[in-house]
Each structure stands twice: as C-alpha cells, then as structure tokens.
C-alpha positions in Angstrom: 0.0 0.0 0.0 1.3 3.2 -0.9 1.5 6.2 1.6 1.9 9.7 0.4 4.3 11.9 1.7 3.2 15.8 1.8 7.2 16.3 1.1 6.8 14.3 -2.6 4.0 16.4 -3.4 3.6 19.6 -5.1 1.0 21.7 -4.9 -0.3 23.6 -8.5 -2.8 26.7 -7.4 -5.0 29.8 -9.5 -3.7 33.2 -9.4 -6.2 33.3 -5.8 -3.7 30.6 -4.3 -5.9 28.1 -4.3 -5.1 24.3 -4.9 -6.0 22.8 -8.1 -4.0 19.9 -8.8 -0.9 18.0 -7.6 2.3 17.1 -9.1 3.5 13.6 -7.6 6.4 11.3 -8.8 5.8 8.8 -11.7 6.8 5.8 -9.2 4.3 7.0 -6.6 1.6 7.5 -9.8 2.4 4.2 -10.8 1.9 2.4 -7.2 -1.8 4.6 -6.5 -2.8 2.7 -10.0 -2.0 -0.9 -8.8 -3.4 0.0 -6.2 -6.8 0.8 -7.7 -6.5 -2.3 -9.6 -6.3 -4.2 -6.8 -9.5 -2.7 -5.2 -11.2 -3.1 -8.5 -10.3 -7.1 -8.4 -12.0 -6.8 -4.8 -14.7 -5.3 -5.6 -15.2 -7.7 -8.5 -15.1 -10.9 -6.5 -16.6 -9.3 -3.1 -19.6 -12.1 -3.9 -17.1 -14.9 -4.9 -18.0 -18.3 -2.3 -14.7 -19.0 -0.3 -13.4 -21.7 0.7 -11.3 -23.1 3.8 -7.5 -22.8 3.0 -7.6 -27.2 3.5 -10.5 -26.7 0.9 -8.2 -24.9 -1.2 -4.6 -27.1 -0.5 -6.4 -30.1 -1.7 -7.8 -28.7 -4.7 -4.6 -27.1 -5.7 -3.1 -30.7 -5.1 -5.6 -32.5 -7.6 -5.0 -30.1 -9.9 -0.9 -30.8 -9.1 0.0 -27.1 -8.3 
C-alpha cells in the first residue's frame, strides 16, 4: 500500500492561491494505480464463495500445483 508523503507532493494553485491539482512522482503515480486495480479485483469478487485454505490445499493438489 502506498503512503503519500506531503514532502513528494507539489502543490499547482490559481492566481487566488488556491489548490488545483498536484504534481507527484511517476513511481508513486504508478503504485496509486496498482493499487486501484487491486481494489477493483475486490470489488469484483466481493460475492465470490470461499473456501477453507484445507479446501483450497487439496484442490490445488488434484490439480498438481
């Protein structure tokens, strides 16, 4: 999980000195976009059945994973 650091950010404001956007390094771009995936891929599966993790070690050894 990515935490932002007010120091890596820049701040872009109007002629009144208000805050429009924000300036943030590519890597830390990068990382809020994975991490959006990975909420997406959540979200997505949020109804998915589970299954106990014995449930899932002896399907994954049918299968021969």
């Amino acid at each position: 999980m990515l935490i932002l650091k007010q120091d890596d950010l820049q701040n872009v404001t109007n002629q009144a000195g208000e805050k429009t956007a924000v300036i943030l390094p590519i890597y830390e771009f990068e990382e809020l976009l994975e991490d959006l995936q990975d909420l997406a891929s959540v979200a997505e599966r949020r109804n998915d059945e589970s299954i106990s993790h014995d449930e899932l070690l002896a399907e994954l050894k049918r299968d021969g994973i």
